[in-house]
C-alpha positions as CSV (number, residue, x, y, z in Angstrom):
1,X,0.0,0.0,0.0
2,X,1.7,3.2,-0.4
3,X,2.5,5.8,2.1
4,X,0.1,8.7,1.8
5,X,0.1,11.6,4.1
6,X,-3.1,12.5,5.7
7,X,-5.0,15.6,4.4
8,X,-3.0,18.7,5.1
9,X,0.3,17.1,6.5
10,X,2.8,17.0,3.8
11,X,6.5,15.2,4.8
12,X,9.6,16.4,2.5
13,X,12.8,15.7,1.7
14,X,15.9,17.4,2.2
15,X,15.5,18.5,-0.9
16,X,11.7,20.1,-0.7
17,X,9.7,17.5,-2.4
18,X,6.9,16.8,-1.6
19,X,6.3,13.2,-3.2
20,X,6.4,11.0,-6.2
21,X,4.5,10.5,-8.7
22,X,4.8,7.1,-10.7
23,X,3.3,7.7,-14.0
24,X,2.4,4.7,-16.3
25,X,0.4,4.0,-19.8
26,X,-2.0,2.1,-17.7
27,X,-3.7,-1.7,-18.4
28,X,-7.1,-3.6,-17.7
29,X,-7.2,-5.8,-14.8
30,X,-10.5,-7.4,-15.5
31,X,-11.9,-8.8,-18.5
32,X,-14.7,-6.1,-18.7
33,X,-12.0,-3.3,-18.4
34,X,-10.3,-4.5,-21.5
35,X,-12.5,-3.2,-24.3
36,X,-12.9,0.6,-22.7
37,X,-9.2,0.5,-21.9
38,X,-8.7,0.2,-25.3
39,X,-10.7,2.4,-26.1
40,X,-9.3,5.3,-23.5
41,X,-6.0,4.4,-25.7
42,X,-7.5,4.6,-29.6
43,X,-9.8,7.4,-28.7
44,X,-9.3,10.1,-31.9
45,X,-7.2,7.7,-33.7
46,X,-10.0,6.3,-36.5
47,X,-8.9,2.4,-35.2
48,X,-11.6,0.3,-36.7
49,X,-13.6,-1.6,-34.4
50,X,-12.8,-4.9,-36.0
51,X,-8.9,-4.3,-35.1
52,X,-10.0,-3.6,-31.3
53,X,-11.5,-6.9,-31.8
54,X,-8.3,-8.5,-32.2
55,X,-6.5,-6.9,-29.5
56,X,-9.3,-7.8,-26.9
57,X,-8.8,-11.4,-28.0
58,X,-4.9,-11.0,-27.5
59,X,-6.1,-9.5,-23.9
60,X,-8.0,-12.7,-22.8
61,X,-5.6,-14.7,-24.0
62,X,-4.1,-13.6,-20.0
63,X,-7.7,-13.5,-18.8
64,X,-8.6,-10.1,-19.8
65,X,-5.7,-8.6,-17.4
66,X,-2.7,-6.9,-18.4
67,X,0.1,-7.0,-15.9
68,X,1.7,-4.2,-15.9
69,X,-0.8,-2.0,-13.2
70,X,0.4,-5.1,-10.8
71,X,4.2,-4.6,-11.4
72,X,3.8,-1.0,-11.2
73,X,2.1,-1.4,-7.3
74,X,5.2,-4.1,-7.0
75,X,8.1,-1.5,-8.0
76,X,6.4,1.5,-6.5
77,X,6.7,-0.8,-2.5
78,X,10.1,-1.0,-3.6
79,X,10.7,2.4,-4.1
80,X,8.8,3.0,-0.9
81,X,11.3,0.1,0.9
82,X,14.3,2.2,-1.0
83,X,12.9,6.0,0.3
84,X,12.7,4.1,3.7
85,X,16.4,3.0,3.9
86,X,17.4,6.4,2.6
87,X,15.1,8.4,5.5
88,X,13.7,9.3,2.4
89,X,9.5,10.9,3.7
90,X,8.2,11.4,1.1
91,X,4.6,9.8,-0.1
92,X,5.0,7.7,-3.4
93,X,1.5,8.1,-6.0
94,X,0.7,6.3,-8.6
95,X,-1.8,7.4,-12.2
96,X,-2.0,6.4,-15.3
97,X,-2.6,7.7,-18.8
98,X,-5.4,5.1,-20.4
99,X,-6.5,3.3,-17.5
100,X,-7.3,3.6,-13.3
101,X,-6.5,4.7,-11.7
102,X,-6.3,8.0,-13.9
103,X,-3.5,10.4,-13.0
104,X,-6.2,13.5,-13.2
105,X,-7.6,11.0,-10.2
106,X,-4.3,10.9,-8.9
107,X,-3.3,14.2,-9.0
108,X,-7.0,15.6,-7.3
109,X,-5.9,13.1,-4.2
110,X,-2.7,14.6,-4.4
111,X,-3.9,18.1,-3.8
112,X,-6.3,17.1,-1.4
113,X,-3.5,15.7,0.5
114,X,-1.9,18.7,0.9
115,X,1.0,18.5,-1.8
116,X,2.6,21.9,-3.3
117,X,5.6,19.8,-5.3
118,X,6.1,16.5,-6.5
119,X,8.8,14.8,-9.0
120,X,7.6,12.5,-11.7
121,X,9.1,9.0,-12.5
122,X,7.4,7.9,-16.2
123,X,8.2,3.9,-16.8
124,X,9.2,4.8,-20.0
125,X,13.4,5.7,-20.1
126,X,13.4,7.4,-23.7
127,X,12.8,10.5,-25.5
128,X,10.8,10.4,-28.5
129,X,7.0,11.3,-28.3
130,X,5.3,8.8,-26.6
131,X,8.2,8.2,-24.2
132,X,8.5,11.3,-23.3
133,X,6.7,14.4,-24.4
134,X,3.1,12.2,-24.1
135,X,4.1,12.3,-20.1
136,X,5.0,15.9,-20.2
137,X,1.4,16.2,-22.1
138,X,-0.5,13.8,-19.0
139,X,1.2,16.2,-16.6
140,X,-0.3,19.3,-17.8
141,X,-3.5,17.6,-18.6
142,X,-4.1,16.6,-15.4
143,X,-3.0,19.8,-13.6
144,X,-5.1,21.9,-15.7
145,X,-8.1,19.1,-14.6
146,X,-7.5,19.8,-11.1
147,X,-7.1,23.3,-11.5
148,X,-6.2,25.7,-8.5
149,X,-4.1,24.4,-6.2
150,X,-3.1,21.7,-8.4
151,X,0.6,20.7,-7.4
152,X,3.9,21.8,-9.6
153,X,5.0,18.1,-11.1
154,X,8.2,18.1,-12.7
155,X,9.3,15.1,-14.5
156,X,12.3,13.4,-14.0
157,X,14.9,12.8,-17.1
158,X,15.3,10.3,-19.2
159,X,17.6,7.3,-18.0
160,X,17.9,4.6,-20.8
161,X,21.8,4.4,-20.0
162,X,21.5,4.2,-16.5
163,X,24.2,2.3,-15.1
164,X,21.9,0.2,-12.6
165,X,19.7,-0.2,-15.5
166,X,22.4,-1.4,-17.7
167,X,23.4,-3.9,-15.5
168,X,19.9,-5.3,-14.6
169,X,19.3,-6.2,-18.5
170,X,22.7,-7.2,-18.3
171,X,22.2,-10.1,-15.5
172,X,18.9,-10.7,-17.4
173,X,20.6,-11.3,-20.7
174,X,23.1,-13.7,-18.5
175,X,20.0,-15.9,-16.6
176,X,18.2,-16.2,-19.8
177,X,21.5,-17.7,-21.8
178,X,21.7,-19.6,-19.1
179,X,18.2,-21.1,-19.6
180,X,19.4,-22.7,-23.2
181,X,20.4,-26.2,-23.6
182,X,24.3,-26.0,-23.0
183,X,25.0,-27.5,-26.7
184,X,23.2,-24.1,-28.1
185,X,24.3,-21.5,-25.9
186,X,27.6,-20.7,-27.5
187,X,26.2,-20.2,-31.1
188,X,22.9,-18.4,-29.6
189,X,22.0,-15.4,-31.3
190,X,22.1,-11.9,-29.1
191,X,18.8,-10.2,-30.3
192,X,17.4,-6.8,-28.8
193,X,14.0,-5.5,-29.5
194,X,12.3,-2.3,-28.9
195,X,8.5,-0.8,-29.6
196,X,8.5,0.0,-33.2
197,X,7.6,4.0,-34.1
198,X,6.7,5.5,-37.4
199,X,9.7,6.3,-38.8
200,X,8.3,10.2,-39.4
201,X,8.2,10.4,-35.6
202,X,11.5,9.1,-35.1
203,X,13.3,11.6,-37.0
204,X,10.9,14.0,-35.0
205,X,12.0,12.6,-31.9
206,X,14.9,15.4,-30.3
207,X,15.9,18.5,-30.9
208,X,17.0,19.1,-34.6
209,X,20.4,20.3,-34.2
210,X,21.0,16.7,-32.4
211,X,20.0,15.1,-35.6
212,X,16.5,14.1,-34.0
213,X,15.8,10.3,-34.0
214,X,16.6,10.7,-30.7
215,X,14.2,7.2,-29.9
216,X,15.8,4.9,-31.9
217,X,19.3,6.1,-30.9
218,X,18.9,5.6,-27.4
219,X,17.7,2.1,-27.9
220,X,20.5,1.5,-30.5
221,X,22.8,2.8,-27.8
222,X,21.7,0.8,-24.6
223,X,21.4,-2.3,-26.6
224,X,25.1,-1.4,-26.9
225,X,26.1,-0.9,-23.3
226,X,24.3,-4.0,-22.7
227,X,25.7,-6.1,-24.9
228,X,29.0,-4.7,-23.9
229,X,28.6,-5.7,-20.2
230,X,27.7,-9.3,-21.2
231,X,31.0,-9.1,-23.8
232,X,28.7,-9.7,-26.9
233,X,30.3,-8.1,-29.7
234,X,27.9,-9.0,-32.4
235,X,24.4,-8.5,-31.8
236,X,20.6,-7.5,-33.5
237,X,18.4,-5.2,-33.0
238,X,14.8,-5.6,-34.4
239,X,11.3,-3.5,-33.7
240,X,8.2,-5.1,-32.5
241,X,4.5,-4.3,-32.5
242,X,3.9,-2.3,-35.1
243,X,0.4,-0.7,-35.0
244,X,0.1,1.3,-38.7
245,X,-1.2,0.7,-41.7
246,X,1.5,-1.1,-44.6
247,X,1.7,1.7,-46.8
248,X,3.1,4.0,-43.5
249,X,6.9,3.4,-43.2
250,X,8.0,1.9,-39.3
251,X,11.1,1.1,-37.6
252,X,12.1,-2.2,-39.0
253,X,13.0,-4.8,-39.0
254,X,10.0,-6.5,-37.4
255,X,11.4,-9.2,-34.9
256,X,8.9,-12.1,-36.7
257,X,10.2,-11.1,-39.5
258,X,14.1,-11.0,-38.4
259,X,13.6,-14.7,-37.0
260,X,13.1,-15.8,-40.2
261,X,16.6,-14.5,-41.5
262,X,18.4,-16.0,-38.5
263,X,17.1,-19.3,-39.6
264,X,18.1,-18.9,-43.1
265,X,21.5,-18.5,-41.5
266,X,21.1,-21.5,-39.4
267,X,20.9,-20.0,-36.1
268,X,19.6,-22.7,-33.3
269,X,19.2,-20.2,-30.5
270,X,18.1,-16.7,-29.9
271,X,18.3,-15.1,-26.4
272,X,15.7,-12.0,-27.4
273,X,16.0,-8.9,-24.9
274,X,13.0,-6.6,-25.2
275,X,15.4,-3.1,-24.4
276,X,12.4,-0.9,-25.1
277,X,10.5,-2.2,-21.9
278,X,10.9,-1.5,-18.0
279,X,7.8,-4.3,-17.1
280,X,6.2,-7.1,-18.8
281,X,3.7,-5.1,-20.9
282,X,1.3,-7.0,-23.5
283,X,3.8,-6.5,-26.3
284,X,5.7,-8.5,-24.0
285,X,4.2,-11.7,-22.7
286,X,2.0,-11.1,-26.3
287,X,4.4,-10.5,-29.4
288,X,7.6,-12.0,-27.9
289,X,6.3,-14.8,-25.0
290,X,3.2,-15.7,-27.2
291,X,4.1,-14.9,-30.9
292,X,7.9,-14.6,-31.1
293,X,8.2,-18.2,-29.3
294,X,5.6,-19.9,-31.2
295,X,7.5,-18.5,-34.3
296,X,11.2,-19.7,-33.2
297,X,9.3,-23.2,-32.4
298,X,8.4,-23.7,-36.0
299,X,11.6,-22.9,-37.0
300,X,13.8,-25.0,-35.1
301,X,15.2,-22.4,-33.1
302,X,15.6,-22.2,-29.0
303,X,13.8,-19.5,-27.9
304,X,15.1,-17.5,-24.6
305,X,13.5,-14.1,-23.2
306,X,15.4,-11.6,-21.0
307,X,13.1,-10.6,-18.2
308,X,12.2,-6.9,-17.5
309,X,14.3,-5.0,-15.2
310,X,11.6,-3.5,-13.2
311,X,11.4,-6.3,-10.8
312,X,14.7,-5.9,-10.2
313,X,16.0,-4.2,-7.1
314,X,18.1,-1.7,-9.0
315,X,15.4,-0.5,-10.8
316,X,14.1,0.7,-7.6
317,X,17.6,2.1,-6.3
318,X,17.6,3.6,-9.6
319,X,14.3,5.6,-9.3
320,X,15.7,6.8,-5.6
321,X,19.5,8.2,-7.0
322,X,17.2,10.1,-10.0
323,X,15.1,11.4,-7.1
324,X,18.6,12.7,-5.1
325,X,20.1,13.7,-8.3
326,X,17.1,16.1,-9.3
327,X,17.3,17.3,-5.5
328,X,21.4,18.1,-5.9
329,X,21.8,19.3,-9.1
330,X,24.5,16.5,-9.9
331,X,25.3,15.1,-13.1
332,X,23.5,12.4,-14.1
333,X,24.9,9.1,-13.5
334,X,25.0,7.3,-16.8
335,X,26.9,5.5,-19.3
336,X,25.9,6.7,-22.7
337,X,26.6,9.8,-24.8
338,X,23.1,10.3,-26.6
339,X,22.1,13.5,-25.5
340,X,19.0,13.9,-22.2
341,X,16.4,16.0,-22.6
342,X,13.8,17.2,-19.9
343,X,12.8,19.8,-17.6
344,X,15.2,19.1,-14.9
345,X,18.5,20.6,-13.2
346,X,20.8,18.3,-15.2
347,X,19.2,17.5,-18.7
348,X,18.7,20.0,-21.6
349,X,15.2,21.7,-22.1
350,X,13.0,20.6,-24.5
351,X,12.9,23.0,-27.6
352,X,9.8,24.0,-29.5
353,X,9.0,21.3,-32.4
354,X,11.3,18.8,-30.0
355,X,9.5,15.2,-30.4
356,X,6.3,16.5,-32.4
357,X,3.3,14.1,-31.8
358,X,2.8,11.4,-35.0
359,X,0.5,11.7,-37.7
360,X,-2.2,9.7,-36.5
361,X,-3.0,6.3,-38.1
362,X,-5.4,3.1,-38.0
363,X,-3.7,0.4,-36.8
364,X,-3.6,-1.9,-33.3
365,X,-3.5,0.2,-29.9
366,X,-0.1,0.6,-28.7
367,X,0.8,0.4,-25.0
368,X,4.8,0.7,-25.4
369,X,5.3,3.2,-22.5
């Protein structure tokens, strides 16, 4: 349960804050939430009814629940364990964008409660749009919903690189070799997958004078550090999910897709480690558990999964030294080079036309972030 202050008491750090928001895309967790869940997510996107259809069907495939509102409860007690070893009193919230609870919900509590200030923590670690200017967008959407007295939230940066981060995939990517029959593991095939974007929205994604793509280099570039730590040299990385119509270029290649090539080159293993994804979202247990395994079955090939780092106790201790690091001003701890944007003491401001929203298109409901 998390720690909440009562109405008009408000406990801070040393560093003035006056809680923490954890700020998620949000997932059914009954059968009869799933189709207007879905439809919280498509809402102004022209998604044809018969596609929702689909996705419900992928949704009861797990009983019409999503996990990821569950690991989010999981990693915010965490946090709260973390806050407690650091005398850290400060009450940790939780909202969502698409499903309950709602952060306009979240954020009326938290004025009610009495808070003036609060950092946000978004379970999504890129830039890009919808991993990071859609959470800026939920933060002023929901402030202006509350209205007066609604409390200053200022997100936290981004922290795809961060060195606890790095080394939780990393241990991952070591347990799930390990999971291989021994006479594959040596020729298994290091693959790294991310949520696949239109590619119009990746060159969108950062300032222009970076170069923009901001997205895809991030991924690029922890798939990197990971593979690094767990001295791979040679490695892929593939998209997943796409949601958009043929004729609209993506990110590719498509991981399905990229299977088939590693057979043609006689691969017998693949240890696939979905980069793009704190927790085990439906693109996860769905399109790499569900459709990605059933796919390296038919062809012959060993099929190994990397687990999420957000049930990971660093992921935690990462959130906390983000936290401290807002409160101090320090440089951010991290181990890449692509550049950080946000509205914090250590990352560079967002500039106007920085990550411009997509062109809208029919296609499947993402939840990526």
């Amino acid at each position: 349960m998390n720690v909440t202050p009562a109405p008009g008491r408000v406990d801070k750090d040393d560093s003035g804050v006056d809680a923490l928001l954890v700020l998620s895309f949000g997932g059914p967790e009954k059968p009869e939430d799933v189709r207007p869940f879905l439809e919280n997510v498509t809402r102004g996107r022209g998604v044809p009814p018969e596609r929702l259809d689909a996705v419900v069907e992928h949704y009861m495939h797990f009983g019409g629940i999503s996990p990821i509102n569950r690991l989010n409860r999981d990693i915010i007690e965490r946090i709260e364990s973390e806050f407690a070893g650091a005398a850290k009193n400060v009450p940790i919230y939780f909202g969502n964008r698409n499903w309950h609870p709602m952060v306009e919900d979240t954020v009326e509590r938290m004025r009610t409660d009495g808070i003036r200030s609060a950092l946000v923590f978004p379970t999504s670690a890129w830039g890009g749009y919808s991993g990071c200017r859609q959470y800026h967008e939920d933060i002023a959407r929901a402030r202006e919903a509350v209205g007066e007295g609604a409390p200053k939230l200022t997100k936290l940066r981004q922290y795809y690189d961060h060195p606890l981060l790095i080394a939780a995939f990393a241990d991952a990517v070591r347990a799930a070799r390990e999971r291989l029959s021994p006479d594959v593991r040596d020729g298994a095939r290091l693959v790294f997958t991310a949520h696949s974007v239109p590619v119009s929205a990746d060159v969108a994604a950062g300032p222009i004078d970076s170069g923009g793509r901001l997205y895809s280099r991030q991924v690029s570039e922890a798939a990197g550090l990971i593979a690094d730590a767990v001295g791979v040299s040679d490695f892929d990385l593939v998209w997943q999910s796409r949601s958009g119509p043929p004729h609209i270029p993506w990110l590719e290649p498509d991981m399905c897709d990229h299977l088939d090539v590693l057979a043609e080159q006689n691969t017998t293993a693949v240890i696939v480690c979905p980069v793009g994804f704190v927790s085990d979202h439906l693109e996860v247990v769905w399109d790499l558990d569900t459709e990605a395994a059933d796919k390296a079955g038919e062809l012959g090939m060993e099929f190994a999964r990397v687990a999420t780092p957000g049930t990971d106790e660093r992921f935690a201790r990462m959130v906390c030294e983000l936290v401290d690091e807002h409160g101090s001003g320090d440089q951010p701890r991290r181990l890449g080079r692509e550049p950080l944007l946000g509205a914090t003491a250590n990352g560079r401001p967002c500039g106007t036309g920085c990550c411009e929203p997509p062109v809208r298109t029919t296609g499947r409901p993402s939840s990526s972030n």
